[in-house]
Structures are given as C-alpha cells and as structure tokens.
N, C-alpha and C positions, 0 to 999 in steps of 0.2 A: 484312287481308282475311279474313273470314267465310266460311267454305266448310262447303258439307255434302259430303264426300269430293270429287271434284274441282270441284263447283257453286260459282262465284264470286257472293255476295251483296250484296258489298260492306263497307265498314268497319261500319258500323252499320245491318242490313237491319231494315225496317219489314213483317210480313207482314198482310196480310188473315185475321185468322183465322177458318176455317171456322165456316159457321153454318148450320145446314139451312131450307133456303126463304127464304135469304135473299143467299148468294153464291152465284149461279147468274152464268150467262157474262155476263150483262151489265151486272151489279152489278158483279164483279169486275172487267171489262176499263174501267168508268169508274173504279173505285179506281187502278190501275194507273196509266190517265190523269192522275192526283193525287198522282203519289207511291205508290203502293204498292212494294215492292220485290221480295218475294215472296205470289205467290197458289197458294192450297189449297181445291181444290173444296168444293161439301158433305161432308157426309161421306155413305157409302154402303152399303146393307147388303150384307156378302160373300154371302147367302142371294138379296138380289133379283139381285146381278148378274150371280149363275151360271145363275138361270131367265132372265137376259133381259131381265127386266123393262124396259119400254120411259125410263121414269120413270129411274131408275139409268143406265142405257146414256145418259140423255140430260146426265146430272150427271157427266159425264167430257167432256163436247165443251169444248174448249179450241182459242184461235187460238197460232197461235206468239207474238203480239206479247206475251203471257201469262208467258212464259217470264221466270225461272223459275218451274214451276207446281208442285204433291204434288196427286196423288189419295189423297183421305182414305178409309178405310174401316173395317169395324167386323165385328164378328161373336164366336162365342166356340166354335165349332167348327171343331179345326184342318182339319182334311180341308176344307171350306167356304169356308176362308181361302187356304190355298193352291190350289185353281183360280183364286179370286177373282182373285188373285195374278199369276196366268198372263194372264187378262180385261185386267187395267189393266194389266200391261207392252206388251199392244199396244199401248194406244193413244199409247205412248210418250210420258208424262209426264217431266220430271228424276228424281221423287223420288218416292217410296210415304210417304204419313205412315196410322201404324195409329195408329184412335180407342183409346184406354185411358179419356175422361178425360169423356164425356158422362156426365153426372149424372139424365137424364129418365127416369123410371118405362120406357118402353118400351123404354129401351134397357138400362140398366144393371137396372132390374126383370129381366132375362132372361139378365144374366150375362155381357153387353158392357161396352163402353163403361167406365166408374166402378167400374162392378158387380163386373169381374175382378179389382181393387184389394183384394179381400176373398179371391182365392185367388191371390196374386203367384206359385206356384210354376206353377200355369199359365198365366200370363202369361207367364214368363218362355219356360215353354218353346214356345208358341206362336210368342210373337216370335223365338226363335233359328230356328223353323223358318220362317219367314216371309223372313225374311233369309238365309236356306240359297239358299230359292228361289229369291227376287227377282233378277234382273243390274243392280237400280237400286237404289239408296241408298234405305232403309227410313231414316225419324224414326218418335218418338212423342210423341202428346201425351197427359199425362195431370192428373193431380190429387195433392195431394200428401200425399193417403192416404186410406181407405175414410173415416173419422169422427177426432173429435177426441183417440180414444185410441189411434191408429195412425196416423201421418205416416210414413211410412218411405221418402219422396223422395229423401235423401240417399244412401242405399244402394240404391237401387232404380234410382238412375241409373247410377249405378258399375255396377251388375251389367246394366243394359240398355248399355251398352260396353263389355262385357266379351262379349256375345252377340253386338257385330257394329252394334247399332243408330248411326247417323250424329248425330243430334243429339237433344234431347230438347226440347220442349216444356211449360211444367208451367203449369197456371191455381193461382194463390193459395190455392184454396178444396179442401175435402172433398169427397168425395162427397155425404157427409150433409148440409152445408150449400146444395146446389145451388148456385144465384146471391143465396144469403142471406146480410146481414150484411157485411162488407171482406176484398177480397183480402188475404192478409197473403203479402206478400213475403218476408220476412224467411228463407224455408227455402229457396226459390227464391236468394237469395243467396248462402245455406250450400250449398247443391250448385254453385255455382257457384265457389266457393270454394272446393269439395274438390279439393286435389292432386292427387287421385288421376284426377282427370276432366279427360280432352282433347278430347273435343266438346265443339261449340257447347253453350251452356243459355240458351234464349230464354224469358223471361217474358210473362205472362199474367194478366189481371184488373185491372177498372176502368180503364183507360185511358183516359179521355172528353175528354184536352186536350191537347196539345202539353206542357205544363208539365208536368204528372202522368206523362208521356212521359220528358222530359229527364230528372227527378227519380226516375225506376228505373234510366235509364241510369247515372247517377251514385252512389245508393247504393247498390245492388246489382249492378253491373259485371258486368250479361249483357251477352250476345253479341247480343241483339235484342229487339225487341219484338214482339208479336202486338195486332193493335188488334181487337177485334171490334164489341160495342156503340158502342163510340164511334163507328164508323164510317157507320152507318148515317144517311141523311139528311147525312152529314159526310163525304164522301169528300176532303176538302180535311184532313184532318186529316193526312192521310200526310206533304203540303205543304208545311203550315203547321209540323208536328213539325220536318221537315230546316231549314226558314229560325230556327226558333229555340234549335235546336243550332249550327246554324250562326253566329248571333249571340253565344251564349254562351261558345262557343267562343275566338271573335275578336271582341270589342265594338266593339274599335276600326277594326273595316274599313266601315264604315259601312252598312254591312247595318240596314235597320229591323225591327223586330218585323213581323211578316205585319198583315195588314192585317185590319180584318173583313170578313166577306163579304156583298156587296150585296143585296138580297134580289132583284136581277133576275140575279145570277147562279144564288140558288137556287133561283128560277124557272128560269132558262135548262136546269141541270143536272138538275134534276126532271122537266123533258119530254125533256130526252136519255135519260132514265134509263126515260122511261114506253114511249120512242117504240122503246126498245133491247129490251124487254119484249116490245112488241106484234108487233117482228119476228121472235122469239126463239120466244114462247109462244103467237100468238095474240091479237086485241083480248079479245075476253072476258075469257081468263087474266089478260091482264095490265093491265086498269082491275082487278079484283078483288085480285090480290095487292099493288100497288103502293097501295093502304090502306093497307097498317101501315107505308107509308114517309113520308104525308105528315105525320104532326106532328113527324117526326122536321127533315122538309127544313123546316120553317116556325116549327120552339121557338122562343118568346120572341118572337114577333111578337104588339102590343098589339091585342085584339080581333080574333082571326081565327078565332071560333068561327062568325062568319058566312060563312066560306070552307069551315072544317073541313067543316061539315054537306054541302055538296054536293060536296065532293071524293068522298067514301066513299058516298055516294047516288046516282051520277050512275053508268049503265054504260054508256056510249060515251064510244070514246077523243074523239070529236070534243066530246062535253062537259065532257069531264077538259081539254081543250086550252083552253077557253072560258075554266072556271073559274081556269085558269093566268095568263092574260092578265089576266084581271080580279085578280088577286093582285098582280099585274106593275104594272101601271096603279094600283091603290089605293094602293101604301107608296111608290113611286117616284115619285108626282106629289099628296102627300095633300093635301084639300084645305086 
C-alpha cells in the first residue's frame, strides 16, 4: 500500500496531474469517475490567494467524492507562501503539493515554479518552512534540474525527506527543456532507487497510453504514476491503465485487453464534460474553454474537420449540443 504519511492510495495510485486551466472541479471529478486515484487542483499562485482573488479561491473548491485530493501552489516568497499555507489548510484538502517544477515564462520567469531549481538552497529552505507550518502532509513536484548541466534530482530528493516533505513528484524533463524533446526517466528511476529514500517517488512525462503506463511501472519501480496530457479528451485512460496491469499481471484470469472506446461514448463524455462546465463556470465560459478539449475528445476520427470547424465557432451551449448529436449520428450510423 502507497501512502503519503497516513493517506492510503492504494498499491499502484494513478494521479491526475495538475494542469492550469484544465483540471478545474469538473474535469477532475469525470477523471475520478474513470479511474483516476488521486486528484491535484490547478496549480495556484500563493500572491493571488492571499489578496483573495476570486479565480484562486475558486481553483481550491473540491467535493469529498475527490478525495484523495492536494491543493497545488506556487510562489517564491516565503512570508507569501506561508499565509498561503494557512488559506488552503482550511479548506481542508488531504495533502498540500508545492509547485517546484512549472517550466512557463510566467511562472518560473519570476523565480517559482522551475525557476527556483536554479537556487535549491532556497527551495530547500522554503519548503522546510512550509512543512513547519502545514498540519497536513506537504509533496512536491518538481523537474529534474534547472537545464541539461544540472540534474541534481537524486540528491535533491534525499534532502526534500530529510526536511519533512511526504512524497516527491519529478516530470522527466529540465526546466530548460519545457515540454520539448522526451521525458527521459531514467533519473526518476535512480532516485527511486536511492537507499537512502523512503517516500513515495511518483513519475511524470509522456504518458499518453496505458502501455507507456505499465512500461514505467515496470522499468523504473515508482511508486505511481501522474498522467497529465494524456488525459485530456482521454479520461478513460486511468481505466483502461488498471485493466491492462491487471491483465499483465494475471493473463490467465481471463480479463481482455480494455476495449476501444466508441465514439458515442466520447460523444456521450464530452457533453458531460461540457454540461459539467456550464454548471461550474457559466454557458459563455464554458462553450469557449471546452475548444481546446474537442480534438482531443475526437483524434483519429476520418474527416471530422467538418465537425472541428463549428464545435469552436459556435457559442451557445445549445449549439455545441447540436453539433454533438450530429457527431453521434455521423460515425455510429455512417452512411
């Protein structure tokens, strides 16, 4: 069993990994639905959610059925970080996870996120005061080093459990790299591997299948996985992961390979997903955001640029709904 200090996750927990503007409560509670095992808000700045800020305050609302959940956050002024600190222990998540490991100009540009990777001596002491604070189990996730002549993940983990931190989180890639080029696991194995280290070390990057899934589980013997991109338009992925562990596990118990998925199921889950949206954010909001979900919910369907075009033109939910049906109708009765 998996645990981050007394948190039970299970033998092999699958999480939702944070994504900003994109695991918000409704996205997240369909992942869950699918297999997710653990969920981690967006991530949130320590600066907006001491003013307040309505946007922040609203990227912490969680249902119980969520559970287990981490409020992710970020910042790089300790005095900022600990009120922060104070803010999200009310709203009584399981777990605090601190960003180390966003790579975007606006974040790590200003000495968060990635960016603190480039002065680990305040990182470290940041996060020992953070975990001072906190009455709830503090992770981090981070990168596994500023650029390609500083990886210093291995020891960096060691020393973040040695400060107190519960479990670590590491994405494949640099900072300098962003999301360019291939996770390379291989150092995320090696800290996994150090003796020396008794938390959990859950992995991170390119995960986009079930198989590429099973096959970090296997080579490199974390303690879990983080799915992000891959999950997007794929909330099944969580699903289909547990039924082909589980197969590989046991071949002989007669378990099939997961199935493919219908396109009226991802029809069906794209309007839960919109209708989840609109009650969440508002119609406006949520025809306008739920764009950058449909080619995801619809890859690999032949010819659906005739669909694409009015999903992302169209701004009423009741035309988004039209265009759903008629997607529904086209591949499931073609002529």
């Amino acid at each position: 069993m998996i645990r981050i200090k007394d948190i039970a996750l299970g033998e092999f927990p699958l999480f939702l990994s944070p994504m900003d503007d994109v695991t918000d409560l409704p996205f997240r509670q369909l992942c869950k639905r699918h297999g997710a095992d653990v969920l981690i808000s967006e991530f949130i700045a320590s600066e907006a959610l001491i003013r307040d800020a309505e946007k922040s305050r609203r990227k912490m609302l969680f249902a119980d059925f969520e559970r287990p959940i981490g409020i992710q956050v970020f910042g790089n002024d300790e005095e900022s970080m600990l009120r922060c600190i104070d803010v999200v222990v009310a709203e009584q998540p399981d777990f605090i996870d601190i960003n180390w490991g966003c790579p975007v100009r606006k974040v790590a540009g200003k000495g968060s996120g990635s960016g603190m990777l480039k002065d680990l001596p305040k990182l470290l002491k940041i996060t020992a005061a953070l975990v001072q604070r906190s009455p709830l189990p503090v992770t981090v996730k981070t990168r596994l080093g500023y650029d390609d002549s500083d990886k210093p993940i291995v020891t960096l983990a060691e020393q973040l459990q040695d400060i107190g931190v519960a479990a670590i989180s590491i994405h494949g890639r640099t900072k300098s790299q962003m999301y360019r080029g291939e996770a390379d696991w291989t150092l995320i194995g090696a800290t996994k591997a150090n003796p020396r280290l008794h938390i959990p070390v859950f992995g991170n990057g390119d995960i986009t299948t079930p198989q590429q899934a099973a096959d970090a589980r296997r080579r490199y013997g974390v303690d879990g996985i983080l799915i992000g991109r891959g999950a997007i338009g794929n909330p099944w992925i969580f699903e289909q992961t547990k039924k082909l562990m589980a197969h590989e596990a046991d071949p002989s118990d007669g378990t099939p390979p997961y199935p493919a998925v219908s396109v009226s199921d991802r029809v069906g889950v794209c309007r839960e997903h919109l209708l989840a949206e609109a009650d969440f954010k508002g119609e406006r909001q949520a025809v306008f955001e739920m764009r950058k979900h449909y080619g995801a919910y619809f890859r690999g369907l032949f010819d659906f640029k005739r669909f694409r075009i009015p999903l992302v033109t169209v701004t009423t939910l009741d035309e988004v709904l039209v265009v759903l049906d008629r997607i529904d109708e086209h591949y499931s009765n073609p002529a």
